[in-house]
C-alpha positions as CSV (number, residue, x, y, z in Angstrom):
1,X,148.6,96.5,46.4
2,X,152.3,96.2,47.4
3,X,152.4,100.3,47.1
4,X,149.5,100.5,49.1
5,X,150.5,98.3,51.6
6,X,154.0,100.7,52.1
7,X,151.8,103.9,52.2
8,X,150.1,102.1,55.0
9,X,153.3,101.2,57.0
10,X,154.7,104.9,56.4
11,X,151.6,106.7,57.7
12,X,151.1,103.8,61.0
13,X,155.0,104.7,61.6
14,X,154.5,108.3,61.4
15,X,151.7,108.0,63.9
16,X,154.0,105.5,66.1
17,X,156.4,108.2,66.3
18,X,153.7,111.1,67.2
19,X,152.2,109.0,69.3
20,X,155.3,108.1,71.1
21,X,156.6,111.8,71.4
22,X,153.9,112.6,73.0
23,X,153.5,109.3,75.2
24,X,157.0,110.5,76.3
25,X,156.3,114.1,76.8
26,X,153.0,112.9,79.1
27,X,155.4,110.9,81.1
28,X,158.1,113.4,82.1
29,X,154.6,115.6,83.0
30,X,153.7,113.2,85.2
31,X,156.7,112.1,86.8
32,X,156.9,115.7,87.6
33,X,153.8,116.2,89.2
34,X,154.2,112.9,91.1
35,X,157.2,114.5,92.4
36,X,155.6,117.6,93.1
37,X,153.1,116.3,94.9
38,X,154.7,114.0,97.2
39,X,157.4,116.8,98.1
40,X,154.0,119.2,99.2
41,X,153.0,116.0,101.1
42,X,156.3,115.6,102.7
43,X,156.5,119.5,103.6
44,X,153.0,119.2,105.1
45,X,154.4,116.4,107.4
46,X,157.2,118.2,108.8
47,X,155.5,121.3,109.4
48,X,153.2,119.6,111.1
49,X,156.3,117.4,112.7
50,X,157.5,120.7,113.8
51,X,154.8,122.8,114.8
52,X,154.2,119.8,117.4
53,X,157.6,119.2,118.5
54,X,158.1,116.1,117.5
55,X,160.2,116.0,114.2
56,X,162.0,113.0,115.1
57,X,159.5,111.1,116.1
58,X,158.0,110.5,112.7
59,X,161.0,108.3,112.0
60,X,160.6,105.9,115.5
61,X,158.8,102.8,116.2
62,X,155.8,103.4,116.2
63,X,155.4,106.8,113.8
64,X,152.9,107.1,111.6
65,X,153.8,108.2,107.8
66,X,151.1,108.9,105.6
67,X,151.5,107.9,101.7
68,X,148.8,107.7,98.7
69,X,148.5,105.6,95.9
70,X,146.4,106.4,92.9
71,X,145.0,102.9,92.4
72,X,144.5,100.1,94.5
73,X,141.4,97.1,94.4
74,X,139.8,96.8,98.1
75,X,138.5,93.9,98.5
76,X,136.4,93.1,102.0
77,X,135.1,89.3,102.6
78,X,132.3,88.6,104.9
79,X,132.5,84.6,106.3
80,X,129.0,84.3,107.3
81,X,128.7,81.1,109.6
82,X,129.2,82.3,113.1
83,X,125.4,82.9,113.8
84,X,125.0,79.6,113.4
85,X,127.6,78.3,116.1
86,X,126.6,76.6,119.4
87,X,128.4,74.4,122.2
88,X,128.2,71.2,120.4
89,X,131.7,69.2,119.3
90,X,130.6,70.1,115.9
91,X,130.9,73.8,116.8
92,X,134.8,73.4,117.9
93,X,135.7,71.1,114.4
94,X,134.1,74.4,112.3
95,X,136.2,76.8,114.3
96,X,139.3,74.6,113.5
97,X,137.9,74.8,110.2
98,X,137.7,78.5,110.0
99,X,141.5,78.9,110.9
100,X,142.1,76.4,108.5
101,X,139.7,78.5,105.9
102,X,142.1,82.0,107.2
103,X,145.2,80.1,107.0
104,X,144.2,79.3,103.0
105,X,142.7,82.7,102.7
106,X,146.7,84.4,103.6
107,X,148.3,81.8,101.6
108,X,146.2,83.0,98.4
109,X,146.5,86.6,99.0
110,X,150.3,86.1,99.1
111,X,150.2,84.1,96.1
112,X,148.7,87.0,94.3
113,X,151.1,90.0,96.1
114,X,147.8,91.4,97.6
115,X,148.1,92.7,101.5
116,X,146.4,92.2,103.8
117,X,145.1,94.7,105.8
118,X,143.3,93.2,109.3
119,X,140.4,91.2,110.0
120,X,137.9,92.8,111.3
121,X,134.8,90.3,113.5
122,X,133.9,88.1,110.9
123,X,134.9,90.8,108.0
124,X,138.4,89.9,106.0
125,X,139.9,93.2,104.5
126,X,143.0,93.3,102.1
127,X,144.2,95.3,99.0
128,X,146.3,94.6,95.9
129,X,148.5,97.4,94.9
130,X,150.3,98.2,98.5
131,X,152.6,98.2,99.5
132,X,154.2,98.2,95.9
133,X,152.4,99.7,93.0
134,X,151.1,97.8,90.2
135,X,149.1,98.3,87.4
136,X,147.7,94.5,87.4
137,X,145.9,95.0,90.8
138,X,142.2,94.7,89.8
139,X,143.4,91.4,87.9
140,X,145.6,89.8,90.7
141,X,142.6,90.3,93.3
142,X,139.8,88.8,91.3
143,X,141.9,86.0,90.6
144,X,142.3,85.7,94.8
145,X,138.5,86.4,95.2
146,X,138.1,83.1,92.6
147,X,139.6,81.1,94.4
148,X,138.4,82.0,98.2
149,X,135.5,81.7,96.5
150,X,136.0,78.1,94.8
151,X,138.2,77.0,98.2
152,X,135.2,77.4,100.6
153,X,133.0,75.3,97.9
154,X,134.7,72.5,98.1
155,X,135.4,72.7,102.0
156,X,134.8,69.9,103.5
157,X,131.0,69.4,105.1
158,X,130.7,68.6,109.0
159,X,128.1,66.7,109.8
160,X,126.7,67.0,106.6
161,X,126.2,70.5,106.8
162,X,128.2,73.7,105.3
163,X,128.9,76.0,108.1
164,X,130.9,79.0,106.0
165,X,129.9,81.0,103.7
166,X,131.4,84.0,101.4
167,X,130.3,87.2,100.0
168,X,132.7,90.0,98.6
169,X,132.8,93.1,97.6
170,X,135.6,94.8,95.4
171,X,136.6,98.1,94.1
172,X,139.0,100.2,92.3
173,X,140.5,103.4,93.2
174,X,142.7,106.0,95.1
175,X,143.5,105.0,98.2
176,X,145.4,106.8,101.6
177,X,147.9,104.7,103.3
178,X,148.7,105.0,107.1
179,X,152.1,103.3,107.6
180,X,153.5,102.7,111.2
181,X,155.8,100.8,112.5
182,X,159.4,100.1,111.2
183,X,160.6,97.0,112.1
184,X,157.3,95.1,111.4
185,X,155.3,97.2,109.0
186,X,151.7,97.6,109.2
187,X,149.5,99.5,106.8
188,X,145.8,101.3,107.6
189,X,143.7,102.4,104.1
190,X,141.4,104.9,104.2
191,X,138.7,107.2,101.6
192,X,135.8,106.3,99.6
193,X,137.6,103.9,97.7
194,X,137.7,101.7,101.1
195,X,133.9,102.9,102.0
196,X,132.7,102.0,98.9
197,X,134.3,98.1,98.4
198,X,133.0,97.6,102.0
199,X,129.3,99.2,100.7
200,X,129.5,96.4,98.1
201,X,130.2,93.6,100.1
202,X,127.5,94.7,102.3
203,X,125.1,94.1,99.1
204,X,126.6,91.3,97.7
205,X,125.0,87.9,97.9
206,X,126.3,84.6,99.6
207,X,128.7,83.1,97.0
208,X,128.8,86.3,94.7
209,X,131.9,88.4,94.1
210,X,130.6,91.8,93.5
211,X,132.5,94.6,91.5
212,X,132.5,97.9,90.8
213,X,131.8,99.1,87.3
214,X,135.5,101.2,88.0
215,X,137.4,97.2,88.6
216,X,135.2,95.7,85.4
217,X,136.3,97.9,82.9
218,X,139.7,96.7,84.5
219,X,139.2,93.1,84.1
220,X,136.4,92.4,81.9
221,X,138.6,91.5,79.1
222,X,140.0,88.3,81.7
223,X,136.4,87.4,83.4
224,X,132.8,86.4,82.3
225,X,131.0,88.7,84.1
226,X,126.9,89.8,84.9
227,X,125.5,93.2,85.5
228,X,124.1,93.2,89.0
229,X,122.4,96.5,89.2
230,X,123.3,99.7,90.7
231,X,124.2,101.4,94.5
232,X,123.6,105.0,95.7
233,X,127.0,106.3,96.5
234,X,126.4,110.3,98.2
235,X,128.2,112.9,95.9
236,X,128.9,110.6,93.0
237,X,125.4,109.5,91.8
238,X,124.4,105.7,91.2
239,X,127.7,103.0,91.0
240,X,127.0,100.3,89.0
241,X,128.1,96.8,90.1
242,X,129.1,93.4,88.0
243,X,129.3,90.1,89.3
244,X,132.2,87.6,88.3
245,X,131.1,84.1,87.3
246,X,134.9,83.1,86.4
247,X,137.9,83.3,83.7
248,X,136.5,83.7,79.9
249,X,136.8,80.5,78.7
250,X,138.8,81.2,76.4
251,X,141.6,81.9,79.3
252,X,140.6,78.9,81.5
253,X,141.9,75.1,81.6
254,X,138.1,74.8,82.3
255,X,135.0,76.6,81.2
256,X,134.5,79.5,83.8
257,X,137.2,78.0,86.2
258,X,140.0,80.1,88.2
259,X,142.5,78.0,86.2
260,X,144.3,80.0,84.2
261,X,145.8,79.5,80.7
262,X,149.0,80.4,78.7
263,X,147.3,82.4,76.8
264,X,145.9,84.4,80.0
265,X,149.4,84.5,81.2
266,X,150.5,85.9,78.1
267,X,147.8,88.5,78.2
268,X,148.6,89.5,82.0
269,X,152.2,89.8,81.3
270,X,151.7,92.7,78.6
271,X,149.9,94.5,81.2
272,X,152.1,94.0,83.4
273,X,155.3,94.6,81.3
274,X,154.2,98.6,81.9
275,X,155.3,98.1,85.9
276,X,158.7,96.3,84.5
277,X,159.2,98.9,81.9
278,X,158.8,101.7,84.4
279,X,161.3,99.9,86.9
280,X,164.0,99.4,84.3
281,X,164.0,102.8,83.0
282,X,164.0,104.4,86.3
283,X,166.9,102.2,87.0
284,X,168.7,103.3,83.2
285,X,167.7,107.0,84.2
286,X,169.9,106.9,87.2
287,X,172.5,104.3,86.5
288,X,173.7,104.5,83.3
289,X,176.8,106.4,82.5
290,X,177.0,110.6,82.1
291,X,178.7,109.5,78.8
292,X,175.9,107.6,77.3
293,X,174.7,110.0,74.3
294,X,173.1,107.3,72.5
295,X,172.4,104.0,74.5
296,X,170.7,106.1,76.7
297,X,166.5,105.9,77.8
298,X,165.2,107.3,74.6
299,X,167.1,104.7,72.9
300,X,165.4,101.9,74.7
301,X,161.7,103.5,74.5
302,X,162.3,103.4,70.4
303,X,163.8,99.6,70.5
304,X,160.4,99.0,72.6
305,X,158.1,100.7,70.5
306,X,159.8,99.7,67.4
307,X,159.8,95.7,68.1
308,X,156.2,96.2,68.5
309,X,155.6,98.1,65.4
310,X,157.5,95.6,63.0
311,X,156.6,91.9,65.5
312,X,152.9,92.8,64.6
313,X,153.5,93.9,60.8
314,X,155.5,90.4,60.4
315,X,152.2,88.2,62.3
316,X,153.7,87.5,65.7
317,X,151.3,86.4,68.3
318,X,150.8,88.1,71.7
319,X,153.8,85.8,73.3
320,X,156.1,86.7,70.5
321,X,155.3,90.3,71.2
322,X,155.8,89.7,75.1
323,X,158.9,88.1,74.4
324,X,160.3,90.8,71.7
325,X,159.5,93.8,74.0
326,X,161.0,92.6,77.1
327,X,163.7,91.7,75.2
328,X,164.3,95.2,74.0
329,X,163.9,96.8,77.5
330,X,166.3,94.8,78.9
331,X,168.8,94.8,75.9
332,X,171.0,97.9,76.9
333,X,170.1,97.5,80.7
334,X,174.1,95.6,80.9
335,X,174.9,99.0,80.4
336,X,175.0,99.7,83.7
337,X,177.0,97.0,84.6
338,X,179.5,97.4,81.4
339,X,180.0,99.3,78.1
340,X,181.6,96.2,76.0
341,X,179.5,93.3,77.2
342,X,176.9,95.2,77.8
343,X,174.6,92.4,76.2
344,X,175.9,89.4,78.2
345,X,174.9,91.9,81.5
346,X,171.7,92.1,79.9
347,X,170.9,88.5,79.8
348,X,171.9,88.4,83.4
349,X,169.4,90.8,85.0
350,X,166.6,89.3,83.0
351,X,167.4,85.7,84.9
352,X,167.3,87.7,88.1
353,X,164.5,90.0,87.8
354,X,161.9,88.1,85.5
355,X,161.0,84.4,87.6
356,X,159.6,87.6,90.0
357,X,157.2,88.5,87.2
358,X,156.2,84.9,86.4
359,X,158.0,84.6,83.2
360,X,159.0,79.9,82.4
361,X,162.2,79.2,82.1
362,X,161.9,78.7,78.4
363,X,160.4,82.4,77.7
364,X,163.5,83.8,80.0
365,X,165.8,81.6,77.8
366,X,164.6,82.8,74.5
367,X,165.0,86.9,75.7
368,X,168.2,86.4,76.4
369,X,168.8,84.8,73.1
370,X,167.0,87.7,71.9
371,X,169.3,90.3,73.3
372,X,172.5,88.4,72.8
373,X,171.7,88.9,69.0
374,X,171.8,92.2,69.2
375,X,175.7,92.3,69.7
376,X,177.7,93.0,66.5
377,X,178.0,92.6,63.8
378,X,174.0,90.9,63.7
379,X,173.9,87.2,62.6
380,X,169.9,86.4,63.5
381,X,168.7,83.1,63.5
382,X,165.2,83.5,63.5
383,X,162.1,86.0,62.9
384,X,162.6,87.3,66.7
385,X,166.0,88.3,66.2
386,X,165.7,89.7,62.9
387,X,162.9,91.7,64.2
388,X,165.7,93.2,67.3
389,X,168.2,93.8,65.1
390,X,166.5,95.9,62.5
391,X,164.9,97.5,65.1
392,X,168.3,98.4,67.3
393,X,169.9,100.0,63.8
394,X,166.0,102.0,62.9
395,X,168.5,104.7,62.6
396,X,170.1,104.0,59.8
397,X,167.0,104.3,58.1
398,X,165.3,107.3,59.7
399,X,165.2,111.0,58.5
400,X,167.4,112.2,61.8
401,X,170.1,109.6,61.2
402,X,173.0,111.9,61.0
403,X,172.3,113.8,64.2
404,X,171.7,110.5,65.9
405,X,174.7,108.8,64.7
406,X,176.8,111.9,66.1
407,X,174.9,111.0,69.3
408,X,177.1,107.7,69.1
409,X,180.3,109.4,68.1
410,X,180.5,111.2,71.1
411,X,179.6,108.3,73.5
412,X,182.7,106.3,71.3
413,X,185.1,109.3,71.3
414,X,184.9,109.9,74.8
415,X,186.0,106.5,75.8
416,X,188.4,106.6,73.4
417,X,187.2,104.4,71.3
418,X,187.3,106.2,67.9
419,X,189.1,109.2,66.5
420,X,187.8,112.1,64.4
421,X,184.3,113.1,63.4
422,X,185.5,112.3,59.8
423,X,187.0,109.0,60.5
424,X,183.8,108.1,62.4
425,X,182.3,109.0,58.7
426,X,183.9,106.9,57.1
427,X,183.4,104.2,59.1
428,X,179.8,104.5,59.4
429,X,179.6,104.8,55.2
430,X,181.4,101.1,55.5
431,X,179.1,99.6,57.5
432,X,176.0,101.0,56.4
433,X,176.6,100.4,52.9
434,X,177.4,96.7,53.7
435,X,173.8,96.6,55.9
436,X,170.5,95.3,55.3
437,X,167.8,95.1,57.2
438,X,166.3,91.3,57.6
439,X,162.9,91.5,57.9
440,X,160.2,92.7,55.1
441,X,158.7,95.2,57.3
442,X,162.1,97.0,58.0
443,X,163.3,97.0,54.8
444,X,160.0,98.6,53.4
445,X,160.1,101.6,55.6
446,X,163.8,102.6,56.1
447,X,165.9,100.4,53.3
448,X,165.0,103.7,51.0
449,X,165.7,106.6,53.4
450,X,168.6,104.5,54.0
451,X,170.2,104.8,51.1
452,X,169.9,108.6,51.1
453,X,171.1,108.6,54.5
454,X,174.7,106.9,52.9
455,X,174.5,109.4,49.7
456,X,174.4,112.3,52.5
457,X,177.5,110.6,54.4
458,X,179.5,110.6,51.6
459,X,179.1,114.7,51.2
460,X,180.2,114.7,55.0
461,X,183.7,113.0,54.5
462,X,186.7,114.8,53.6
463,X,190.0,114.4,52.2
464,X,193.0,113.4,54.9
């Protein structure tokens, strides 16, 4: 069984690794079409800028600059109630109440990052994903749609009567941005993503939060959710739509409530750690130092994906995971601050960038316990830092550990902080032959390789 169980671990890490090369390789290949494609965009622009004259102007008060995101969750709100308004005293108190309802309806969306985008008559329109990207959009706007939904419910009645009503209609796609203005931004969205969430809340229902099958597969795993049929949409065929009834109950303080639980906020934060991750390597990719052969990017990606591999091999739950891989993101990110306290650095970017994502106090003070465990030599106190540790030194275990290790020579020697390639040798023989790795995960996939890794030293060192 035990044999079994090691096969097991060998082939999953061989996978991890494919799988991770390639995750990488899909990455730069993106990035670079990204790139590509907003440089074309921004050579369209000042063609056009030119051609017309006005190549300044684009950067004035006023200007308009185009830019595109490739997902974004419309969401339009009809308040129906105004039909119903005449020139009694009760008609003023339910205006009152409708700025009041507006005033509540801002505060939520800001709450959730989503922008708002105008009001139109009696229409509300607003988007989650603009003006910064995020991959929990479709999440963070059904959340707001909850509770504009739950807030006019319990609205107060005048004279014993409910004057506003809500349906919505939401949906989840690519989206054109028209920006003007530069002290006091304003944003304009346009395409079929737009047509089609304002389609939807043209069908939807008093009361009912209508989605499109596109924001359900988003956000079904969050939200109890009903099939509501299916809308002609011209060149695409028939869109089919979802209602939301509320959180899984599993995720809710209550049964189908909008009150969510830790173990929805633990769920929403591994989604979102992919807009984190993507901020903190772009920031290692152009901050960290030229002479950085080894704690570079790739280094970080392999702590990730290697805290991962081993947390869920040694039974740690989804907040253990959370916990483990932000931990490793951030645990070379002092690098850019400082080489020698580079873990102390680390610690202090997580306090200021994580209460922005939503992370307690407590999980932000156990991540930086994390990381500071990582400075040597390792002394973990518990199953997260053991996990950190063997997965910072993988290395020492892996088939490319010499050419990796020479990565780390040359970040030392050129800082002067070792001699030779054959005193580096030597001391790499002493402290590898003195390591062991802490958990039983890490010691079944690398302890072995490991010791042919010292056996291979030894053949490297010469004589003084």
């Amino acid at each position: 069984m035990g044999q079994k169980q090691d096969e097991l671990l060998k082939r999953i890490q061989k996978l991890v690794r494919k799988n991770r090369d390639l995750y990488g390789k899909n990455e730069m290949l993106q990035k670079a079409v990204t790139d590509l494609t907003e440089q074309n965009e921004n050579l369209k622009l000042r063609l056009k800028d030119a051609r017309l004259g006005m190549k300044e102007e684009r950067y004035q008060e006023g200007a308009e600059r185009i830019r595109k995101y490739k997902m974004a969750t419309v969401l339009f709100a009809y308040i129906s109630g105004f039909k119903d308004l005449t020139d009694n005293d009760s008609s003023e108190v339910a205006m009152d109440q409708l700025d009041e309802v507006l005033i509540e309806f801002d505060r939520i969306l800001k709450k959730y990052k989503i922008h708002k985008i105008k009001t139109i008559g009696d229409t509300y329109m607003a988007a989650g994903g603009i003006p910064e990207k995020n991959i929990t959009n479709p999440i963070d706007v059904v959340m707001a749609a909850l509770e504009m939904n739950i807030f006019l419910n319990q609205l107060r009645r005048i004279d014993g009567r409910r004057y506003w009503n809500l349906s919505l209609g939401i949906h989840t796609g690519p989206v054109t941005a028209s920006i003007t203005g530069k002290k006091k931004i304003s944003y304009d969205i346009k395409g079929d993503t737009v047509n089609i969430a304002h389609r939807m809340q043209g069908v939807s229902e008093s009361g009912k939060i209508l989605i499109s099958v596109m924001t359900y597969e988003l956000i079904k795993e969050f939200f109890v959710c009903d099939y509501y049929g299916r809308m002609p949409v011209k060149y695409k065929g028939d869109l089919e739509m979802f209602v939301v009834n509320g959180i899984r109950p599993e995720f809710s303080m209550r049964e189908r409530g909008v009150m969510p639980n830790a173990l929805f906020n633990t769920k929403f934060k591994l989604i979102q750690f992919t807009d984190i991750q993507e901020m903190i390597l772009d920031k290692l990719e152009s901050e960290l130092p030229a002479y950085l052969y080894y704690h570079n990017v790739k280094h970080t990606v392999d702590v990730v994906t290697e805290v991962e591999l081993i947390g869920w091999a040694e039974g740690l739950d989804d907040e253990g995971i959370l916990l483990l891989k932000t931990a490793a993101l951030f645990h070379d990110a002092g690098h850019t601050i400082e080489y020698d306290e580079h873990e102390y650095h680390g610690t202090q970017l997580v306090k200021s960038l994580l209460p922005e994502y939503g992370y307690s106090e407590e999980q932000i003070r156990k991540i930086c316990e994390i990381i500071m465990a990582t400075k040597l030599p390792p002394q973990p106190r518990d199953i997260y830092q053991e996990i950190i540790c063997d997965a910072d030194l993988d290395y020492l275990g892996r088939s490319d550990m010499i050419p990796v290790s020479n990565t780390l020579f040359k970040e030392l020697n050129e800082q002067d902080k070792i001699g030779t390639l054959n005193e580096w040798n030597k001391l790499q023989l002493k402290f590898i032959s003195g390591h062991t790795y802490f958990t039983k995960t890490a010691r079944s996939l690398r302890e072995v390789n490991k010791q042919k890794q010292i056996e291979r030293i030894k053949k490297l060192i010469t004589d003084d």
